[in-house]
N, C-alpha and C positions, 0 to 999 in steps of 0.2 A: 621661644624664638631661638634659633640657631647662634653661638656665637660669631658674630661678625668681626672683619677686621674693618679698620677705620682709615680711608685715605685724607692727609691732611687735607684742608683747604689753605690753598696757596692765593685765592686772591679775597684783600679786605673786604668790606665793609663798603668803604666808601669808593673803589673801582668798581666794584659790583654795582652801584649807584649809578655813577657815570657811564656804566656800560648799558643798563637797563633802562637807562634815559632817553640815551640815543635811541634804542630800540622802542621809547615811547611809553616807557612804564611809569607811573607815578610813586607808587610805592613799592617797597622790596623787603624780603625776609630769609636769614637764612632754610635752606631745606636740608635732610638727607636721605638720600635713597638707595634701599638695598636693592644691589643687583648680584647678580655671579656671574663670579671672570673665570673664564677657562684660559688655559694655557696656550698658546702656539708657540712652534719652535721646530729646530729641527727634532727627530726621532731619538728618542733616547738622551735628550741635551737641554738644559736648565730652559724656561721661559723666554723670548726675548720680550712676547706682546702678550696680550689679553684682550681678549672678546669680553665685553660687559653688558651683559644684558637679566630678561628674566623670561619664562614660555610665552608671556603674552606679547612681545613682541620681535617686529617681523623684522627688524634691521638692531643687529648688534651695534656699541660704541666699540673703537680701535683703542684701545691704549698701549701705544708703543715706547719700548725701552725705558718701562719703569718697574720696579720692584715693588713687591706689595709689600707692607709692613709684617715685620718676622710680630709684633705685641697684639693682643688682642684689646681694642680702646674703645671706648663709649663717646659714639659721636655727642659733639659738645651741643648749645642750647639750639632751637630750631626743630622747625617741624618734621617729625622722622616718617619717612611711608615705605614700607613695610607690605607689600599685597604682592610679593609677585614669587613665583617655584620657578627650582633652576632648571634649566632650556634641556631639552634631552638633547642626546644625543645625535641623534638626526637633524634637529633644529641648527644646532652648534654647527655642523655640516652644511649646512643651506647657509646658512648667516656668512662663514667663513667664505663661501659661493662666492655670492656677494662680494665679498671685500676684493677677493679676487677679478673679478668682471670687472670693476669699474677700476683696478688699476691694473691693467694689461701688466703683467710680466710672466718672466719662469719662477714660479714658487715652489720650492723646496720645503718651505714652513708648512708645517699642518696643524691640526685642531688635537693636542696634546691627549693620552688614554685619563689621566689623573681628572677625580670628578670637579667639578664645580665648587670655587669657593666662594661664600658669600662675606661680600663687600660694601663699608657706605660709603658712598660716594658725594661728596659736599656739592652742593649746587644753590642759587640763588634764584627764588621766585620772584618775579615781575607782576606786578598787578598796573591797568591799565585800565579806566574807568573812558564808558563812553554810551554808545546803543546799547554795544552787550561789554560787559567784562574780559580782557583779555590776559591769558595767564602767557608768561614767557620764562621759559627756564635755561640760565644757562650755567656751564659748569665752575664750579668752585677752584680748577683744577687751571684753569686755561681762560675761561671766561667768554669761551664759543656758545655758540646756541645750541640745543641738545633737543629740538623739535619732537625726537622719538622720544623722547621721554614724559611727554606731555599729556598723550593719556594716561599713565602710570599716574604721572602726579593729580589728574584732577581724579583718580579714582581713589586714592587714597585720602586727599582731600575730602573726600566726599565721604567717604567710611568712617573720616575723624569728628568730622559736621553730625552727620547720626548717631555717632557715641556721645555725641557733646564733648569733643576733645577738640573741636575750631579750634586753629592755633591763632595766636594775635599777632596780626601784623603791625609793622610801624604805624597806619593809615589808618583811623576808624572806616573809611569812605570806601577804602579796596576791602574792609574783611566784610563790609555792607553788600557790596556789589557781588562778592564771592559767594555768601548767604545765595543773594536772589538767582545765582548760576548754575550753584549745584545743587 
Protein backbone atom coordinates (compact mmCIF):
# COMPACT_ATOMS: atom_id res chain seq x y z
CA UNK A 1 0.00 0.00 0.00
CA UNK A 2 1.16 3.45 -1.04
CA UNK A 3 1.92 5.78 1.86
CA UNK A 4 -0.97 8.00 2.47
CA UNK A 5 -1.52 11.20 4.02
CA UNK A 6 -4.23 11.46 6.66
CA UNK A 7 -6.84 14.43 6.75
CA UNK A 8 -7.87 15.11 10.40
CA UNK A 9 -11.49 14.43 11.24
CA UNK A 10 -12.83 17.44 12.42
CA UNK A 11 -16.20 16.39 13.31
CA UNK A 12 -16.96 13.96 16.74
CA UNK A 13 -18.35 11.21 17.66
CA UNK A 14 -21.36 12.35 18.83
CA UNK A 15 -22.28 15.26 15.84
CA UNK A 16 -21.73 12.51 13.60
CA UNK A 17 -24.60 10.77 15.58
CA UNK A 18 -26.82 13.48 15.54
CA UNK A 19 -26.26 14.14 11.97
CA UNK A 20 -26.71 10.35 10.89
CA UNK A 21 -29.99 10.42 12.91
CA UNK A 22 -31.55 13.01 11.20
CA UNK A 23 -30.59 11.41 8.01
CA UNK A 24 -32.36 8.12 9.63
CA UNK A 25 -29.29 5.98 10.66
CA UNK A 26 -29.38 3.97 13.75
CA UNK A 27 -26.05 3.12 14.21
CA UNK A 28 -22.60 4.76 13.15
CA UNK A 29 -18.98 3.97 12.83
CA UNK A 30 -16.12 5.64 12.04
CA UNK A 31 -14.62 5.01 8.33
CA UNK A 32 -11.61 5.97 6.24
CA UNK A 33 -11.18 6.14 2.62
CA UNK A 34 -8.41 6.36 0.43
CA UNK A 35 -8.90 8.48 -2.33
CA UNK A 36 -6.25 10.83 -4.63
CA UNK A 37 -6.35 14.66 -4.70
CA UNK A 38 -4.96 16.35 -7.62
CA UNK A 39 -4.08 19.64 -7.54
CA UNK A 40 -6.03 22.67 -9.17
CA UNK A 41 -4.64 26.06 -9.41
CA UNK A 42 -3.45 28.60 -11.48
CA UNK A 43 -0.28 27.40 -13.93
CA UNK A 44 2.71 27.19 -12.37
CA UNK A 45 1.16 28.34 -8.61
CA UNK A 46 0.82 26.41 -5.33
CA UNK A 47 -2.79 24.38 -4.92
CA UNK A 48 -5.75 26.44 -4.05
CA UNK A 49 -8.32 23.06 -4.20
CA UNK A 50 -8.27 19.48 -4.77
CA UNK A 51 -10.26 17.05 -6.67
CA UNK A 52 -10.68 13.88 -4.53
CA UNK A 53 -11.53 10.89 -5.97
CA UNK A 54 -10.30 7.34 -7.25
CA UNK A 55 -10.83 5.77 -11.50
CA UNK A 56 -13.94 4.11 -10.42
CA UNK A 57 -15.77 7.14 -10.07
CA UNK A 58 -17.65 9.36 -12.13
CA UNK A 59 -17.98 12.71 -10.03
CA UNK A 60 -14.85 13.94 -8.11
CA UNK A 61 -15.24 15.51 -4.28
CA UNK A 62 -14.23 19.65 -4.37
CA UNK A 63 -12.06 20.45 -1.51
CA UNK A 64 -11.38 23.93 -1.41
CA UNK A 65 -8.66 26.15 0.30
CA UNK A 66 -7.32 23.55 2.24
CA UNK A 67 -3.79 22.34 2.58
CA UNK A 68 -3.09 18.73 2.73
CA UNK A 69 -0.89 17.65 5.75
CA UNK A 70 3.06 18.21 5.03
CA UNK A 71 3.33 14.28 7.77
CA UNK A 72 2.59 11.13 6.65
CA UNK A 73 -0.13 9.54 9.66
CA UNK A 74 -1.89 6.28 10.06
CA UNK A 75 -5.49 6.97 10.10
CA UNK A 76 -6.60 6.32 13.65
CA UNK A 77 -9.29 3.20 14.75
CA UNK A 78 -12.18 2.61 12.12
CA UNK A 79 -12.70 0.82 9.19
CA UNK A 80 -10.12 1.70 6.29
CA UNK A 81 -11.26 0.90 2.42
CA UNK A 82 -8.69 0.88 0.40
CA UNK A 83 -10.12 -0.56 -3.44
CA UNK A 84 -9.64 2.33 -5.52
CA UNK A 85 -6.24 3.56 -8.33
CA UNK A 86 -5.61 7.09 -8.96
CA UNK A 87 -8.07 8.74 -11.87
CA UNK A 88 -5.86 9.19 -15.10
CA UNK A 89 -5.47 11.86 -16.44
CA UNK A 90 -8.33 12.23 -18.79
CA UNK A 91 -10.54 11.32 -15.96
CA UNK A 92 -9.29 14.24 -13.80
CA UNK A 93 -10.20 16.32 -16.93
CA UNK A 94 -13.73 15.28 -17.26
CA UNK A 95 -14.42 15.37 -13.42
CA UNK A 96 -12.81 18.98 -13.39
CA UNK A 97 -15.62 19.32 -16.49
CA UNK A 98 -18.03 18.96 -14.22
CA UNK A 99 -17.21 21.12 -11.47
CA UNK A 100 -17.07 23.63 -13.98
CA UNK A 101 -20.63 23.19 -15.68
CA UNK A 102 -22.53 23.11 -12.78
CA UNK A 103 -20.89 26.45 -11.48
CA UNK A 104 -21.05 28.75 -14.50
CA UNK A 105 -17.88 31.09 -14.34
CA UNK A 106 -14.49 32.22 -16.03
CA UNK A 107 -12.02 29.64 -14.67
CA UNK A 108 -8.57 30.40 -14.94
CA UNK A 109 -8.00 27.20 -12.36
CA UNK A 110 -7.04 24.05 -14.09
CA UNK A 111 -6.34 20.32 -13.07
CA UNK A 112 -2.47 20.89 -11.93
CA UNK A 113 0.58 18.45 -14.21
CA UNK A 114 1.95 17.06 -10.51
CA UNK A 115 0.43 13.30 -10.17
CA UNK A 116 -2.05 12.28 -7.78
CA UNK A 117 -1.69 11.96 -4.11
CA UNK A 118 -3.26 9.58 -2.16
CA UNK A 119 -5.26 10.63 0.86
CA UNK A 120 -7.61 9.37 3.77
CA UNK A 121 -10.19 10.98 4.15
CA UNK A 122 -12.34 10.40 7.62
CA UNK A 123 -15.98 9.86 7.06
CA UNK A 124 -18.73 8.39 9.18
CA UNK A 125 -20.92 5.20 8.16
CA UNK A 126 -24.72 5.35 8.82
CA UNK A 127 -26.36 2.02 9.06
CA UNK A 128 -30.16 2.13 8.92
CA UNK A 129 -32.00 -1.12 9.55
CA UNK A 130 -35.54 -1.59 7.76
CA UNK A 131 -36.76 -3.86 4.23
CA UNK A 132 -33.24 -3.65 3.17
CA UNK A 133 -30.14 -2.17 4.97
CA UNK A 134 -29.39 1.39 4.25
CA UNK A 135 -25.69 2.58 4.33
CA UNK A 136 -25.21 6.55 4.45
CA UNK A 137 -21.71 8.13 4.43
CA UNK A 138 -20.85 11.31 5.25
CA UNK A 139 -17.76 13.31 5.70
CA UNK A 140 -15.59 13.45 8.79
CA UNK A 141 -14.46 16.92 7.44
CA UNK A 142 -17.83 18.99 7.14
CA UNK A 143 -20.25 16.44 7.92
CA UNK A 144 -22.06 16.69 4.30
CA UNK A 145 -23.23 13.62 2.63
CA UNK A 146 -20.74 12.15 0.22
CA UNK A 147 -23.59 9.85 -1.84
CA UNK A 148 -20.51 9.28 -4.42
CA UNK A 149 -18.70 7.66 -2.33
CA UNK A 150 -21.07 5.11 -1.56
CA UNK A 151 -20.24 2.48 -3.93
CA UNK A 152 -16.61 2.64 -2.91
CA UNK A 153 -17.52 2.06 0.54
CA UNK A 154 -20.08 -0.95 0.20
CA UNK A 155 -17.29 -2.44 -2.12
CA UNK A 156 -14.80 -2.46 0.18
CA UNK A 157 -17.03 -3.35 2.85
CA UNK A 158 -17.73 -6.21 0.99
CA UNK A 159 -13.83 -7.26 0.28
CA UNK A 160 -13.41 -6.86 4.31
CA UNK A 161 -16.70 -9.32 4.80
CA UNK A 162 -14.86 -12.02 2.49
CA UNK A 163 -11.61 -11.63 4.17
CA UNK A 164 -13.28 -11.94 7.47
CA UNK A 165 -12.03 -8.54 8.42
CA UNK A 166 -16.29 -7.20 9.05
CA UNK A 167 -15.51 -4.34 10.96
CA UNK A 168 -17.73 -3.88 14.29
CA UNK A 169 -20.00 -1.51 14.43
CA UNK A 170 -21.56 0.24 17.61
CA UNK A 171 -24.97 -1.95 16.71
CA UNK A 172 -24.89 -5.73 16.72
CA UNK A 173 -28.47 -5.36 14.55
CA UNK A 174 -26.72 -2.93 11.71
CA UNK A 175 -23.34 -5.34 11.44
CA UNK A 176 -26.46 -8.11 11.10
CA UNK A 177 -28.25 -6.44 8.47
CA UNK A 178 -24.88 -5.53 6.73
CA UNK A 179 -23.95 -9.33 6.69
CA UNK A 180 -27.40 -10.12 4.99
CA UNK A 181 -26.58 -7.00 2.26
CA UNK A 182 -23.42 -7.74 1.08
Amino acid sequence: MVECLTLARQIDVTAAQKRLQRLGAHACEPAWVRLWAAGLGMADDEPGAWLLSVQEMRRALLLVGAELPAQKEKPSAGVKIDNGSPPTPKALDRMWLWERIATPRHWRTQVLDSPPVPIWLPCWLGYARGRHLRLTVISGLSGETLPMLKPIVLKGLQQAYRNGQAPATQSSGANEGREKSV
